[in-house]
N, C-alpha and C positions, 0 to 999 in steps of 0.2 A: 469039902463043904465051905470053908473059908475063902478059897480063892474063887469058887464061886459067888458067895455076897460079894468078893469084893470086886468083880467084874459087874456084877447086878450096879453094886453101888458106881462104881464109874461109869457106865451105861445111863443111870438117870444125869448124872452129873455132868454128861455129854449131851443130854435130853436140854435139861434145865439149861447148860450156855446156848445151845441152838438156839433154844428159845428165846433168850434174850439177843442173840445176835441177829435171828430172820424177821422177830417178830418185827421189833421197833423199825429195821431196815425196809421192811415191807411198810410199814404206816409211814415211812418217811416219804417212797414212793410217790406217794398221794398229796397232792394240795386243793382244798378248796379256792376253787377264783369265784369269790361275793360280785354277781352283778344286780344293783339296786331297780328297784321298779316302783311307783307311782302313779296310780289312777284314780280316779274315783272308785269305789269299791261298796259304797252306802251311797245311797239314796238315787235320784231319778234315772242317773246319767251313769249306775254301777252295773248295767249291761255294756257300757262301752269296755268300761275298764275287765269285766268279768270276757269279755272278748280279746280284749288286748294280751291279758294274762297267761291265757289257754294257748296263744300265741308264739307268747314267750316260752311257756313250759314247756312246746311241744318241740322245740328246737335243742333247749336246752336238753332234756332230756335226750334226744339224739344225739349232741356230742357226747354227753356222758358214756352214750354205748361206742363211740369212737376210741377212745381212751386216747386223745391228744395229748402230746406232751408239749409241757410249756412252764421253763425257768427251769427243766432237769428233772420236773416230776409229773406226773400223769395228772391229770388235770380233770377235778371233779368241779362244774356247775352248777352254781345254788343259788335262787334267786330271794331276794332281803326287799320284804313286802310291807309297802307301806300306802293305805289312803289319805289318797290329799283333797278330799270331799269334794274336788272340781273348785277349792276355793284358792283364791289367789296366799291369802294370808296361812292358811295350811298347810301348803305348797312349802314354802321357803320353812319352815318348821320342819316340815317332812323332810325334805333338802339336807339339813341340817344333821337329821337323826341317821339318814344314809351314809353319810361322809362320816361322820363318825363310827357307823361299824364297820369302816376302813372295806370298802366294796371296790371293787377291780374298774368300775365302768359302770353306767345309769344308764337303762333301759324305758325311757320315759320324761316327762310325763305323758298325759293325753291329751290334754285341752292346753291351748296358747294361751290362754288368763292363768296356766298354774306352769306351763314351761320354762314361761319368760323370767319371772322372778327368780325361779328355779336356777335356772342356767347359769347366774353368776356366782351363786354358792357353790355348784361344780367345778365354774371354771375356776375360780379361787382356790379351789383343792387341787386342778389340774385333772379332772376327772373327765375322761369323752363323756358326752351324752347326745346318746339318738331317741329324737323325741315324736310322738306321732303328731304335735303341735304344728299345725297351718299357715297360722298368721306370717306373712313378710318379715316380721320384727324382730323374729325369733331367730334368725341366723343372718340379718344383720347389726347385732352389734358387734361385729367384729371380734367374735371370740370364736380360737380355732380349737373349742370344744364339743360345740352345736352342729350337730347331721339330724336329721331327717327319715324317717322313715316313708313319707308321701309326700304328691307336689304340694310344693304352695302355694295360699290363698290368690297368690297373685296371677296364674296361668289360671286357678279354675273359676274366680271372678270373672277375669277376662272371657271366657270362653260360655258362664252364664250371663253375662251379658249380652254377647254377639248373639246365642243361641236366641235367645227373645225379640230381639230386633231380626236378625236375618231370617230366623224359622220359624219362627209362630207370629214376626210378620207386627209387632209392638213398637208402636212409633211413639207411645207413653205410656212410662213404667214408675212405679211406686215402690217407695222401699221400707221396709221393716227393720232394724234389728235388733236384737235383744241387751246390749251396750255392753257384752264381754267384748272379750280381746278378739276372739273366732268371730262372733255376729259383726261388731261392727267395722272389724278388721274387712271380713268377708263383701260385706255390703259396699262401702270403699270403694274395693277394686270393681265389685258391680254396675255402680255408678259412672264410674270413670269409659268402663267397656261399653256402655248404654250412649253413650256418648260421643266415644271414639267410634260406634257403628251408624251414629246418623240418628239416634233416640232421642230423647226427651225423657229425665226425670223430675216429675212434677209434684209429687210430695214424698217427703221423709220424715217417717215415724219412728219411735222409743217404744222398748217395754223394756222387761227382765225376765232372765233362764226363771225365774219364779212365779210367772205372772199365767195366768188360766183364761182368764176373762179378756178378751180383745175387740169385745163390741165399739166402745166408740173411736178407737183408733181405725178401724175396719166402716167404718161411718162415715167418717170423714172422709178416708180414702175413696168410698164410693160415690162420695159428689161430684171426686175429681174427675170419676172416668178413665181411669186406667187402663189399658190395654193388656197390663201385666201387673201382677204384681211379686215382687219378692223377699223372703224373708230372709237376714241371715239369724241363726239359731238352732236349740234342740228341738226332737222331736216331739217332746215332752210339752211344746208349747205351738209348733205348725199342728199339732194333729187335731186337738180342740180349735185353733187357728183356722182349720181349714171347716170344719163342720161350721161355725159360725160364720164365715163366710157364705155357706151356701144358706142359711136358715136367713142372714140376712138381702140372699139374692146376687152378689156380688160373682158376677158372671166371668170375670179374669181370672187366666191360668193363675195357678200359684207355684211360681217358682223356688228353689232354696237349695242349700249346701247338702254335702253327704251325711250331714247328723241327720237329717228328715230323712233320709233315703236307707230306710229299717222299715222292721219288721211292728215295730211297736208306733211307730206312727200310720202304721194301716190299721193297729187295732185302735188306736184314740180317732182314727179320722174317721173307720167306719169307713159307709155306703159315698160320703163324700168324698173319702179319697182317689177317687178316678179324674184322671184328665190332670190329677198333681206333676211337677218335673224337679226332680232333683237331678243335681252332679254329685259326678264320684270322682275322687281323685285316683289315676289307676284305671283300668279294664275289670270286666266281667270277670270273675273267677274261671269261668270256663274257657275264658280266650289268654289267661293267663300261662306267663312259660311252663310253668308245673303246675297249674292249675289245678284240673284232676286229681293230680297223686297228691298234694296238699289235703284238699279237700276228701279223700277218702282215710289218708291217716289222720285225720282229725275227727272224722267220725268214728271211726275206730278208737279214736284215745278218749273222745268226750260224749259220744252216742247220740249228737246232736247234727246238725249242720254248722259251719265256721260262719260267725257275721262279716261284716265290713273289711272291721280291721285286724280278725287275726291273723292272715295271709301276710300285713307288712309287718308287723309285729315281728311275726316269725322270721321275716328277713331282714329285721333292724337287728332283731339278735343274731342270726348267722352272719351279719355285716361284721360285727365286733369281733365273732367267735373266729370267723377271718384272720379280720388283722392279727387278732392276737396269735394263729396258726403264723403268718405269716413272719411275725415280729419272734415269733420264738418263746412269747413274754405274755405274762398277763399285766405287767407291770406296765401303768397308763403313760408314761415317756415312754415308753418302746415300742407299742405298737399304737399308738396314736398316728404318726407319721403315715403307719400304713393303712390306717382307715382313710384317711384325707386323700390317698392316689387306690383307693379300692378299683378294683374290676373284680367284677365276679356275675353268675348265671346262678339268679335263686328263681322262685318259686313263681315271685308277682312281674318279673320280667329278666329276661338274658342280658340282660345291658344295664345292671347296679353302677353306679357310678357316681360321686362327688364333685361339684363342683368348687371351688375357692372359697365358698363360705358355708358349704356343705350343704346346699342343697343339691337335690338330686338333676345330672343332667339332662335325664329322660320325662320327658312332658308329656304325660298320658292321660285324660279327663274323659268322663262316660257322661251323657247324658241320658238319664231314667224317667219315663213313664207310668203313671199308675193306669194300668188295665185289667177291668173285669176283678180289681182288687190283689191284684200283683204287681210289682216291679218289672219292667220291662225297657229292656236295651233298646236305646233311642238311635244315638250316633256316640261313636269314638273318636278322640280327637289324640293322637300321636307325634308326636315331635319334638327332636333336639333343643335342647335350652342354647341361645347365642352366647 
């Protein structure tokens, strides 16, 4: 009887050090790698961000079912979520609060009025950040922390402007835009392409991402005779935009960036919105390299259809999830190196790739149609960055 308790009692006592020797070794196992994220997330423009996000998750979640190893432990992703209201001054606050819960890498922002300021609080940490921001500006100031997740401003300016003069034929174009960083950044390079194709722009108008009512700027523009007009800005603001235009008569396409080119700017524009053109930065989902299979696990994961932007999204985070495979490391010196020489075949095209200031070297832009109250594929325009 005794030497059995006292096998019983060794027995737990053999239980009890397991315990302490598998448990802890197994949770050591495990590391979380913090990558931050920033979008709008409240108010007009918290559909981009609520897209951007679904994007991000749905990648992330796939490494996690990888179980990558990186710095000698199995490697759990977790994204540290913060709204930067689309405002500039939020932004570098929100920046702020990231870096300090010590995150691996930034996954954002969204808009180029909240990247830009952003970017230098990253780089200062030494933190990569791929951001879905536009503007030119945004990865040239020469910090080798800024990539991209789509082209920029400057290829899909370029290419709304040609599209106006060369295909619908506008030898005087008007311009709009709402004096963020995206609208007026955008407009810009419009201006410039309207110009380089043999155009004429004859008037340039002011609003703001806040403003409803566009009657006498749309007034004015119509004495000129405009052959085109376009806006850079949200959709939040072409959709009423464009209704006022027809209520005032104003018979010129209206052209504008990939924010107008949603689903929520067919319901502000209504019965108007036909004969609208926006750019996309990027191809159709369905001419996309995985197009398809994107688009079906994201209905599957969110029971919706994916907007705009969660397709780069998802490949700004599997850019990183990359390098850091690559680098061994989730630690931002380590695999930094190998985000800036990336090659990789995602979702939104077979040929990911960085140029020297991290924008992407693949130059791909859509031009869109509103017909019968749908979005519809105009022309593709594809090509190598020099």
């Amino acid at each position: 009887m005794q030497s059995t308790r006292k096998f019983k009692l060794l027995a737990a006592s053999a239980a009890v050090l397991a315990g302490f020797a598998f448990g802890p070794a197994h949770a050591a196992g495990t590391e979380t790698v913090k990558l931050g994220f920033a979008a709008p997330l409240t108010g007009p423009q918290s559909h981009y961000g609520e897209d951007m996000k679904n994007g991000l998750t749905l990648a992330l979640e796939e490494a996690n079912k990888q179980g990558i190893t990186l710095d000698g432990k199995t490697a759990k992703f977790e994204l540290v979520t913060r709204d930067d209201q689309a405002d500039p001054r939020t932004a570098v606050q929100v920046a702020q609060q990231i870096v300090d819960e010590k995150v691996d890498g930034v996954l954002g922002h969204f808009n180029s009025g909240t990247s830009i300021p952003a970017s230098s609080v990253y780089h200062d940490a030494g933190l990569p950040q791929i951001a879905m921001a536009t503007s030119p500006e945004y990865t040239a100031q020469g910090y080798n922390t800024t990539f991209r997740m789509m082209t920029s401003d400057t290829q899909q300016g370029a290419a709304d402007g040609e599209y106006m003069v060369k295909d619908l034929g506008a030898k005087t174009v008007a311009l709009i835009d709402d004096r963020t960083a995206y609208g007026q950044g955008l407009a810009d390079q419009v201006a410039k392409a309207v110009v380089a194709a043999g155009g004429k722009v004859i008037a340039r108008e002011y609003t703001t991402d806040k403003a409803n009512d566009f009657t006498s700027i749309l007034t004015n523009i119509k004495a000129k005779k405009p052959d085109a007009i376009f806006f850079g800005g949200l959709d939040a603001q072409s959709g009423p935009m464009r209704r006022q235009m027809a209520t005032l008569g104003l018979k010129a396409p209206l052209v504008s960036g990939e924010m107008t080119r949603s689903d929520t700017f067919l319901k502000l524009a209504g019965d108007a919105a036909n004969g609208t053109f926006a750019s996309l930065a990027g191809v159709p989902l369905k001419n996309m390299a995985k197009g398809e299979k994107f688009e079906a696990d994201y209905k599957a994961q969110f029971k919706k259809d994916p907007g705009v932007y969660a397709p780069y999204a998802y490949d700004g985070a599997w850019n990183m999830i990359t390098a850091m495979k690559e680098a061994g490391s989730a630690k931002p010196a380590a695999y930094l190196p190998k985000l800036a020489v990336l090659k990789r075949s995602g979702a939104t095209s077979d040929h990911i790739a960085y140029d020297k200031n991290g924008d992407l070297k693949e130059i791909s832009v859509t031009i869109y149609e509103v017909k019968n109250g749908k979005w519809e594929m105009v022309k593709t325009m594809v090509s190598q960055a020099k």
